[in-house]
C-alpha positions in Angstrom: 115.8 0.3 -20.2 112.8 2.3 -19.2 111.3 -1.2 -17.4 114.4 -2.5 -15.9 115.1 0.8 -13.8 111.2 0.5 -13.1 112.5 -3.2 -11.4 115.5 -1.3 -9.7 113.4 1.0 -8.1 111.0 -2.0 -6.7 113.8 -3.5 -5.6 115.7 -0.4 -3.9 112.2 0.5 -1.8 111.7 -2.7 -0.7 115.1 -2.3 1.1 114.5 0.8 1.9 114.7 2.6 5.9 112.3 4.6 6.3 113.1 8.5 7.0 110.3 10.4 9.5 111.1 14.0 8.9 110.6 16.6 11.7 106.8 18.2 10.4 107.5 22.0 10.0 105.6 24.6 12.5 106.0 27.8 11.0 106.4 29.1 7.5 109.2 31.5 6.6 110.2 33.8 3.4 110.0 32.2 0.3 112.8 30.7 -1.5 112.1 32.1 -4.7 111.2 29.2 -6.7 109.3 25.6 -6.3 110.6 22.3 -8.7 107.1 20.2 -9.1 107.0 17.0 -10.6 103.4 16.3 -12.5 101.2 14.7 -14.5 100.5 16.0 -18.0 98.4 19.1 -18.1 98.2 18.9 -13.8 100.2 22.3 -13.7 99.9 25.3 -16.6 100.9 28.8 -17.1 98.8 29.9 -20.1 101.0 28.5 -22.7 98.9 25.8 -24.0 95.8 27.7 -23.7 95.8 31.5 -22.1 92.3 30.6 -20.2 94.1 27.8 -18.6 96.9 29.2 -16.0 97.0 29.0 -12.7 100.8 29.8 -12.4 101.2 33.7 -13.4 99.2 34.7 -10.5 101.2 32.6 -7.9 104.4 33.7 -9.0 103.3 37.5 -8.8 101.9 37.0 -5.5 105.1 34.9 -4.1 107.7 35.1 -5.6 108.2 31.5 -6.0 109.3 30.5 -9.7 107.1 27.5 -10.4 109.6 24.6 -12.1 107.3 21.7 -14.0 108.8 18.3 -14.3 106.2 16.0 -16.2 105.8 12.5 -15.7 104.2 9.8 -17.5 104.3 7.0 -15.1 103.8 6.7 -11.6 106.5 4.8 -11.4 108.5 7.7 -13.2 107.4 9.7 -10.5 108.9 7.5 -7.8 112.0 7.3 -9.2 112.1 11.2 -10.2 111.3 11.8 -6.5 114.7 9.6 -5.5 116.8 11.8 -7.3 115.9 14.2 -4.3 115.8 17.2 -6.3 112.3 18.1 -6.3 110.0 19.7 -3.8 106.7 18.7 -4.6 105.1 15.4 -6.5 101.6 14.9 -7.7 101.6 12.0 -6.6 98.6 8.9 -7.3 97.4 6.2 -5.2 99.7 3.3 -7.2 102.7 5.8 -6.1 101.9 7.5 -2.7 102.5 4.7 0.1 105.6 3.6 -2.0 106.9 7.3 -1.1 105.9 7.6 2.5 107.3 4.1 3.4 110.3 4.5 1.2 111.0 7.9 3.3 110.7 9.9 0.2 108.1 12.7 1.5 107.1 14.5 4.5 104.3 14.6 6.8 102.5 18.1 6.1 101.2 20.2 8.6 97.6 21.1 8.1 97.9 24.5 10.2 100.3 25.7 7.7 97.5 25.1 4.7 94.8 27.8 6.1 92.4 26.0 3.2 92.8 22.8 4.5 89.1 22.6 6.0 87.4 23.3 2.0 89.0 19.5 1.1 86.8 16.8 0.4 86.0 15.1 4.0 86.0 12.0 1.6 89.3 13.1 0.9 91.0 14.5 3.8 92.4 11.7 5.6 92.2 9.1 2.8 94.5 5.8 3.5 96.9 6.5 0.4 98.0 9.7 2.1 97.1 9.8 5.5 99.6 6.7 7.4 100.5 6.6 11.4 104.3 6.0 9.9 106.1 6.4 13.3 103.5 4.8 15.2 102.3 6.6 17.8 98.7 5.7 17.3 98.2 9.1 15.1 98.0 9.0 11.3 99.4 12.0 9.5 98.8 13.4 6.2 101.4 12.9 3.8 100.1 15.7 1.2 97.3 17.7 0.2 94.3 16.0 -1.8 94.8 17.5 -5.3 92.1 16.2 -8.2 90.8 13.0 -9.0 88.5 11.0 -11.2 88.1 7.7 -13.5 89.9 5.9 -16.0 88.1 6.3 -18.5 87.0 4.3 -21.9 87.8 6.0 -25.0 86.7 5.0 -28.3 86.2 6.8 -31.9 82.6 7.2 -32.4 83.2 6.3 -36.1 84.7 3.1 -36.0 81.2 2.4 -32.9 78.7 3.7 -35.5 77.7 6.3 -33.3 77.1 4.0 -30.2 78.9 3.7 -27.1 80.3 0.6 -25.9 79.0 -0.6 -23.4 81.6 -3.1 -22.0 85.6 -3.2 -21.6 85.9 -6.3 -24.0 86.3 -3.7 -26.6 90.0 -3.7 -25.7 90.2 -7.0 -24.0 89.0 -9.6 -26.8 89.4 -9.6 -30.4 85.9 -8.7 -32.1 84.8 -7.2 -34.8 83.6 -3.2 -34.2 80.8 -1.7 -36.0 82.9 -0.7 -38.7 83.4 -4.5 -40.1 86.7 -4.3 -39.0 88.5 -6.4 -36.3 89.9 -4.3 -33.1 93.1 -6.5 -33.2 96.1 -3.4 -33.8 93.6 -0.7 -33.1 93.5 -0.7 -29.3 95.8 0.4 -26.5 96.6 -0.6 -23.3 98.4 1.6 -20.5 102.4 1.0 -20.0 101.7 0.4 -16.2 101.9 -2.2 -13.8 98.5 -0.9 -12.8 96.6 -1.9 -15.4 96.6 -5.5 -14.2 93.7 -4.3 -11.5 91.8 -3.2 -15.0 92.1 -6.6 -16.4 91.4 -7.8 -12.4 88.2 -5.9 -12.4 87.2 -6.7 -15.9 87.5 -10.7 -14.8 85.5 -9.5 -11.0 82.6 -9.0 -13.4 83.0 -11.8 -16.1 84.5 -14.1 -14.1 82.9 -14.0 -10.3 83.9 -17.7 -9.8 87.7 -16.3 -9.3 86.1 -14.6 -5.8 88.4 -11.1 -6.7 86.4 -8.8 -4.4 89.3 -5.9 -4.7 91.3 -5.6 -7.9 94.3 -4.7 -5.7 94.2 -7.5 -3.7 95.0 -10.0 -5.4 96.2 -14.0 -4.1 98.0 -15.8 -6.7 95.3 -17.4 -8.4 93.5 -14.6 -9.1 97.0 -12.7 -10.2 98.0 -15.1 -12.9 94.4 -15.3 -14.6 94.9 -11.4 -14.8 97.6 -12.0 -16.5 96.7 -14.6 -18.8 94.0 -12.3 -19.8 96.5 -9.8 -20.1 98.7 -12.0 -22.5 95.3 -12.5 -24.7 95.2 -8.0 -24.7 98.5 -8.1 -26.2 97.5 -10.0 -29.1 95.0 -6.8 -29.8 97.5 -3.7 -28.7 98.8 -1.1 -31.2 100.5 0.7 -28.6 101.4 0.4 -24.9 100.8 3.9 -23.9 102.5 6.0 -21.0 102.7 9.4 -23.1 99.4 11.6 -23.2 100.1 13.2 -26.2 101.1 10.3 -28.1 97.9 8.9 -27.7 96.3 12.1 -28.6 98.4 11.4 -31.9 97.8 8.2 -32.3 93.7 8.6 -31.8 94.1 11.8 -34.6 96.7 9.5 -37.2 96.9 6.2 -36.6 93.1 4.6 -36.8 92.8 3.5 -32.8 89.6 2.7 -32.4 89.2 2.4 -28.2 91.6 2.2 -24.8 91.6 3.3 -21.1 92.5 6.8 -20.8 92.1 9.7 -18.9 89.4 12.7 -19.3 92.7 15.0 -20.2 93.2 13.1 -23.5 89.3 12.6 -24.4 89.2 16.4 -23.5 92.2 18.0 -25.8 90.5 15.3 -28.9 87.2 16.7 -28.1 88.1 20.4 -28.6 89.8 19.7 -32.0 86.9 18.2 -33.6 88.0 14.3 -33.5 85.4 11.9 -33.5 85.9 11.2 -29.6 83.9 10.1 -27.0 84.4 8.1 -23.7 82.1 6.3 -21.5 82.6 4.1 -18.2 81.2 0.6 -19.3 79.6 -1.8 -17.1 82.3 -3.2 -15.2 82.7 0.1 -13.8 85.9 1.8 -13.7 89.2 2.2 -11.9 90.3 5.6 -11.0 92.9 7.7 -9.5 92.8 10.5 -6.5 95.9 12.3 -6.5 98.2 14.0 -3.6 100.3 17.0 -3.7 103.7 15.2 -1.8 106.3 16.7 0.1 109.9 15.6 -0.7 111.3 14.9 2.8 114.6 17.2 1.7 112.7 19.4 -0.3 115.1 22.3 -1.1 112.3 24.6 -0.9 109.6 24.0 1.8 108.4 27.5 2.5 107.6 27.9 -1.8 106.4 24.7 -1.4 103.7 25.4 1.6 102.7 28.8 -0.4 101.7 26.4 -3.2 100.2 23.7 -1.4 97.3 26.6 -0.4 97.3 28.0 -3.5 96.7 24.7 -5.2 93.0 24.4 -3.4 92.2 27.6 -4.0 88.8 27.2 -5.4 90.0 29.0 -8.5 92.6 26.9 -9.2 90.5 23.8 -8.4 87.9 24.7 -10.4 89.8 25.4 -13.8 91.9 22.3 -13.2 88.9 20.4 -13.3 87.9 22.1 -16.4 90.6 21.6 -18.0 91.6 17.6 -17.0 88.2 16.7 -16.9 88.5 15.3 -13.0 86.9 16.3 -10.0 87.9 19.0 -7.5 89.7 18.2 -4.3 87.7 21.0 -3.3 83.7 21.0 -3.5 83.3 24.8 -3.3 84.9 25.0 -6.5 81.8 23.2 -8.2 79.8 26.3 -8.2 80.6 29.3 -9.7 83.3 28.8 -11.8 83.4 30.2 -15.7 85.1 27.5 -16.9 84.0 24.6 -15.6 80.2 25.6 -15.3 77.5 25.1 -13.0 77.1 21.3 -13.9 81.0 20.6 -14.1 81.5 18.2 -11.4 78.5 16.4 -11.5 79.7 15.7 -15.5 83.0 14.6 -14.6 81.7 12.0 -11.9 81.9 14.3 -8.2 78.9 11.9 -7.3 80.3 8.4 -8.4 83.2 8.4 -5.7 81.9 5.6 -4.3 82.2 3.5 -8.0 85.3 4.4 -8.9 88.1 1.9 -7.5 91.2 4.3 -6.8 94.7 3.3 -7.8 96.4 1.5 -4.4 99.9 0.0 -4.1 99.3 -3.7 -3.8 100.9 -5.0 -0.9 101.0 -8.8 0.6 98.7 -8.2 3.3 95.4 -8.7 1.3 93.3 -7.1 4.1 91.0 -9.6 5.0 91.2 -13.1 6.4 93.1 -14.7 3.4 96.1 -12.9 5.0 99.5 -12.0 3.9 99.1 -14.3 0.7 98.4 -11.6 -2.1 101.0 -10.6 -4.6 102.8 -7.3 -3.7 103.8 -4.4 -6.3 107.3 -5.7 -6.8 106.2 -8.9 -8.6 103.2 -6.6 -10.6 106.2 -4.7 -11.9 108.3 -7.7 -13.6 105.2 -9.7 -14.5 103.4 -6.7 -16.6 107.0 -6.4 -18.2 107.5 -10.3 -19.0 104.1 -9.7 -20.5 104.5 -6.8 -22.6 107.4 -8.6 -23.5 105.7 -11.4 -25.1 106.2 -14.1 -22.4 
């Protein structure tokens, strides 16, 4: 049911109108409370781990009640941001041009975020948030850079005998691991129509003669031998994961060996003693670089303005990052910080931005003089479902 809405929401965007809502000027008394929609562990109040919370002191300060909505999926998030009940969306790059052109989220205004001059310049006006939507030759920014950072390989330093992998073909192609044992049922795959750029960048290495110089760009070609390698993954996958914590579980109970995963996983596995480790192997690494999104009815604008500052507060920025294992949105944050530590960033990757290739909706145009012949998100959507499915 899950995947068929996933289909439904394709569809419905792609007949969407788009909605340009007027960019507010001013900011007025809070509303008392903000509804956020966000990835695991993006958003905490000290329940999960006291050092960890970055909401008590916002509240106290505001006012504004913070409401947390998790989401698995980006595409959960889409559709989650249609119910138009939510103010604010952490939003990646697979997810963020959906919502501008499907009218779902607001332009911000940058001289309502006092902070907005600590972001990233490599950040700032970054083409999965920052669109010239009504097109009068002037981008705007469509939300406030949040965290961001790799996909990341992780594997059970038992089962490797102590040494790291060194390729993806641990979770592409049956082999036998260092333990004697084959990887087929002991790896995972993520429950996304993304992940066909991870099998697109695994063949850009392997395979060079298939002339894929962006795993997001894709002509048809190079789309179906994705997928065929795709089809030969799901021989090998345990689990098709969507749900952090269930990976956590099955890493701790059920003998997986290796799969893509974030730092948050390989982080919370870490700190209870599991025989975890990640690495990014040769074929480098896709990644994510997540926006803070304004719902373009958002029932509570003026909460949600108070915490887009408040979210790149170098405080919050910096505990974040110790916490998810991702990079700040905000350099300053990188020094100074009790949690994270002096060498923080630079151990989570702030200095391989330029290796990391960020999630992107994949639209026709393929951005370069093959032309409008590449295959949009709507058909990665129903063929990553017909091959989970077996077919």
């Amino acid at each position: 049911m899950k995947r068929l809405l996933s289909i439904a929401l394709v569809l419905m965007l792609a007949l969407s109108i788009t909605v340009v809502s007027a960019q507010m000027t001013e900011l007025g008394a809070g509303e008392g409370q903000v509804d956020i929609i966000a990835w695991p562990g993006y958003i905490e109040n000290g329940s999960t781990d006291p050092n960890f919370d970055w909401v008590t002191s916002f509240e106290a300060e505001t006012g504004c009640k913070v409401n947390v909505k998790t989401a698995a999926t980006s595409d959960e998030m889409v559709a989650l941001m249609n119910e138009g009940i939510f103010d604010l969306v952490t939003a990646s790059g697979d997810a963020s041009l959906r919502l501008i052109y499907g009218g779902r989220v607001q332009a911000v205004n940058p001289d309502l975020i006092p902070s907005w001059g600590t972001v990233d310049e490599r950040l700032q006006s970054a083409p999965w948030h920052t669109v010239d939507v009504d097109g009068d030759g002037t981008a705007e920014h469509y939300g406030v850079p949040y965290q961001w950072g790799p996909n990341v390989l992780m594997y059970n330093t038992e089962v490797f005998g102590g040494e790291a992998p060194t390729s993806w073909n641990v979770v592409f192609e049956e082999m036998t691991l260092a333990d004697g044992q084959s990887n087929a049922g002991r790896v995972q795959a993520y429950d996304g129509p993304i992940h066909i750029a991870d099998a697109a960048q695994y063949l850009m290495f392997h395979n060079p003669e298939l002339g894929i110089t962006d795993p997001y760009s894709l002509d048809r070609d190079q789309f179906n031998a994705a997928l065929d390698l795709l089809r030969q993954q799901r021989e090998l996958v345990a689990r098709y994961w969507h749900d952090a914590f269930v990976q956590i579980d099955d890493f701790t109970n059920e003998g997986i060996a290796a799969s893509g995963t974030w730092p948050f996983q390989v982080n919370l596995l870490v700190a209870a003693g599991e025989p975890i480790a990640s690495v990014i192997p040769q074929e480098g690494a896709t990644g994510w670089a997540d926006t803070t999104m304004m719902h373009s009815q958002a029932p509570h604008p003026n909460c949600a303005y108070m915490w887009l500052e408040h979210s790149i507060s170098p405080k919050v920025q910096g505990d974040l990052a110790a916490w998810f294992g991702s990079v700040p949105a905000v350099p300053a944050a990188c020094e100074g910080n009790e949690l994270l530590g002096d060498s923080g960033c630079s151990t989570n990757g702030f200095d391989d931005f330029e290796k990391i290739r960020f999630w992107r909706t994949p639209v026709e145009n393929c951005g370069d003089d093959r032309g409008a012949v590449c295959v949009p998100y709507r058909e990665w959507v129903t063929s990553y479902i017909a091959v989970i499915g077996g077919r």
